[in-house]
NUMAR-365028 format. One line per field, with one value per residue (C-alpha): y, z, x. Coordinates in nm, 2 decimals, decimal comma, always signed. Example, Ala and Ser with C-alpha at 12.3 -4.5 7.8 and 13.67 -1.06 7.14 Angstrom:
// NUMAR-365028
yy = (-0,45/-0,11)
zz = (+0,78/+0,71)
xx = (+1,23/+1,37)
This chain:
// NUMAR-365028
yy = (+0,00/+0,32/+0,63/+0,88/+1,19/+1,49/+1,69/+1,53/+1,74/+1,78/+1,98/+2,26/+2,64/+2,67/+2,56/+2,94/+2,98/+2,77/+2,91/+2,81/+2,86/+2,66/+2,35/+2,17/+2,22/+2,22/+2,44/+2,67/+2,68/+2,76/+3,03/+3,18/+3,15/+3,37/+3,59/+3,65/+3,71/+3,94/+4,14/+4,15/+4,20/+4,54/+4,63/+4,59/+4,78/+5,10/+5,04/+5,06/+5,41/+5,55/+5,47/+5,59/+5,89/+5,95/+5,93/+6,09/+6,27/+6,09/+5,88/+5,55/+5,25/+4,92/+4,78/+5,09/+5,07/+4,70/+4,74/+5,01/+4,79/+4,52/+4,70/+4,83/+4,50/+4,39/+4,68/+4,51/+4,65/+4,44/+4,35/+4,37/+4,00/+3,99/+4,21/+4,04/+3,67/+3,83/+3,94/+3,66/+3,94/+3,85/+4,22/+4,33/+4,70/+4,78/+4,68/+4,91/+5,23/+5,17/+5,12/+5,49/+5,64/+5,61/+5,71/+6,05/+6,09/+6,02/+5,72/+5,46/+5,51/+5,31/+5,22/+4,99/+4,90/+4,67/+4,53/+4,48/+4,46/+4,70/+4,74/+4,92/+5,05/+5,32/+5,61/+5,81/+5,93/+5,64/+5,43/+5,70/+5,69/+5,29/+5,30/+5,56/+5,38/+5,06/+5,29/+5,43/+5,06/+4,93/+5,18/+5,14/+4,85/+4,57/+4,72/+4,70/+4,29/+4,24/+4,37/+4,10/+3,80/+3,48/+3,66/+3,58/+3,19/+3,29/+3,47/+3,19/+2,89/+3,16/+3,22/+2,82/+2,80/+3,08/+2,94/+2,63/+2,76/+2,96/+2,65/+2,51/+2,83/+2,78/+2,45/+2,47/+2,81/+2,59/+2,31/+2,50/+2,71/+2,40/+2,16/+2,39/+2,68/+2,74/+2,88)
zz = (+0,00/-0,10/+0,12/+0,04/-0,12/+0,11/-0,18/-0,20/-0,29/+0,05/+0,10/+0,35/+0,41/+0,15/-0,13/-0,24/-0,24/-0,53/-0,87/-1,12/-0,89/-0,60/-0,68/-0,39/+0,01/+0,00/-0,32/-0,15/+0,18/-0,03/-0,23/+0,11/+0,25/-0,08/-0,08/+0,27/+0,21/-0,07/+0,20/+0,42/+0,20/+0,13/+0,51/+0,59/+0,27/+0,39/+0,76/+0,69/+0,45/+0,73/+1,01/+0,83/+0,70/+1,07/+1,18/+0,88/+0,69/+0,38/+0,14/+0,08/-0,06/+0,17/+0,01/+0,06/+0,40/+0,43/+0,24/+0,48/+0,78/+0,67/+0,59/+0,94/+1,02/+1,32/+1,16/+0,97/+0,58/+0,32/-0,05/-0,34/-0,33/+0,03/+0,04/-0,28/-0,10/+0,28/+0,11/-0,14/-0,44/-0,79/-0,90/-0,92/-1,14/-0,86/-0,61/-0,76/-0,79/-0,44/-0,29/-0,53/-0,37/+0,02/-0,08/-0,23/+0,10/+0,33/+0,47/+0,35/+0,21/-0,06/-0,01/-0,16/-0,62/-0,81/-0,76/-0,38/-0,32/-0,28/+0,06/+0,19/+0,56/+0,71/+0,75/+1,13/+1,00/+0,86/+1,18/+1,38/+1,16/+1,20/+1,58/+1,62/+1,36/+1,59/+1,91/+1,73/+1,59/+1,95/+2,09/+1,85/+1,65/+1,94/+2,17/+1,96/+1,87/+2,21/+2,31/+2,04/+2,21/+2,05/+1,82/+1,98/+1,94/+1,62/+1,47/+1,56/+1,38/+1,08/+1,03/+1,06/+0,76/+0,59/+0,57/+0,49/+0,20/+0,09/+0,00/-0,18/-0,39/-0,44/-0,56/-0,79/-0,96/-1,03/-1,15/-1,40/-1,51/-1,60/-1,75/-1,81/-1,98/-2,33/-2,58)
xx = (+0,00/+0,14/+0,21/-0,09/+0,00/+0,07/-0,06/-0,39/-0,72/-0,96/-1,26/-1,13/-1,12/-0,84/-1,06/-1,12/-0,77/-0,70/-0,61/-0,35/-0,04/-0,24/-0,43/-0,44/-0,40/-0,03/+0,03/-0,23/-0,04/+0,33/+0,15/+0,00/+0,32/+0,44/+0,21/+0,32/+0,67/+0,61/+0,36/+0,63/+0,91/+0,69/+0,62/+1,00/+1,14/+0,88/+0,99/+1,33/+1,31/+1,10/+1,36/+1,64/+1,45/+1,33/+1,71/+1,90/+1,62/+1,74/+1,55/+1,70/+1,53/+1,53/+1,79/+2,04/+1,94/+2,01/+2,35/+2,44/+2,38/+2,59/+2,85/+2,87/+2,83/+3,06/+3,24/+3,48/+3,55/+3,38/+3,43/+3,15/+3,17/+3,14/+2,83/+2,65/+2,73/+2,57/+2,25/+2,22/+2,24/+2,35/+2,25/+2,63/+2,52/+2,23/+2,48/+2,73/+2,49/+2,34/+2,76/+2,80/+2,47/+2,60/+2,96/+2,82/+2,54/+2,88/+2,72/+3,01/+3,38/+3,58/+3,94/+4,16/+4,20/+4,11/+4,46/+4,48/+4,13/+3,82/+3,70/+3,39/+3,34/+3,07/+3,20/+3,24/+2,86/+2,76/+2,84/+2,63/+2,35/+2,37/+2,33/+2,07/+1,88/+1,97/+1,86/+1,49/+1,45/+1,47/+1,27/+0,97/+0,97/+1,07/+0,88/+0,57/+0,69/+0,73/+0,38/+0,26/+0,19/+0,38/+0,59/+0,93/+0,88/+0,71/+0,99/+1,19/+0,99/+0,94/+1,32/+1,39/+1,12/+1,21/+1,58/+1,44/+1,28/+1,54/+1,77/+1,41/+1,41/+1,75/+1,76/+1,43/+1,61/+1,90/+1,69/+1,49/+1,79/+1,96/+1,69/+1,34/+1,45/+1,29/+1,61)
């Protein structure tokens, strides 16, 4: 007798959430679980614009901030390579405008050639802007998470799925790269 299908069809609340991307309970449940992410992905990106806006009075997009951050990052320089590999970027060009974008607003300095190496690092303003953001992030934003009920273990079992996920994406992009692609 044969294992039934984890995917199989029932009659449950998620039946008017199927559509071509979502045919059965488990597709339904992934897609939600997209949809989610993208939601998210959105909420975040405006969060982090705001905060730094709050704190600088610039306007960066969420990834700017996000590069910022991770440059400051236990404050050691990092390379392009470095930085793409932390953020799971391929996008080298965007990379390279956003990097040009906090040199010019004094946020993050260059040093180093092509030849030894080319290092980025916050700069004395960028470093302050980083920890009053961390200071106004802590203030609001985990005091409002912590007031939610749940959401400590939550955000734990969401960043174990998440991760989990992310090495799914990962493989299927590879898989369909290498063996779907129409020429």
């Amino acid at each position: 007798m044969t294992e039934p299908s984890r995917r199989t069809t029932k009659k449950t609340a998620t039946a008017e959430h199927r559509w071509h991307l979502a045919m059965d309970d488990f597709g339904v449940e992934i897609t939600d679980l997209e949809y989610a992410v993208m939601r998210l992905n959105q909420s975040f990106s405006r969060w982090q614009s705001e905060c730094m806006a709050a704190v600088t009075g610039a306007t960066l997009s969420g990834q700017e901030n996000a590069l910022v951050h991770v440059i400051h990052m236990h404050e050691r320089p990092k390379t392009i390579r470095d930085l793409l590999h932390m953020t799971n970027r391929q996008d080298v060009a965007n990379m390279q405008y956003e990097l040009r974008k906090l040199i010019k607003a004094g946020l993050v300095e260059k040093s180093g050639t092509a030849r030894t190496g080319v290092y980025y690092t916050t700069t004395a303003e960028g470093a302050s802007v980083c920890e009053e953001y961390a200071r106004l992030r802590e203030t609001v934003l985990l005091k409002m998470a912590e007031a939610a009920a749940g959401i400590q273990s939550a955000a734990t079992q969401a960043t174990a799925c998440l991760e989990q996920m992310e090495r799914v994406y990962e493989s299927a992009t590879r898989e369909v790269a290498t063996f779907h692609r129409r020429r």
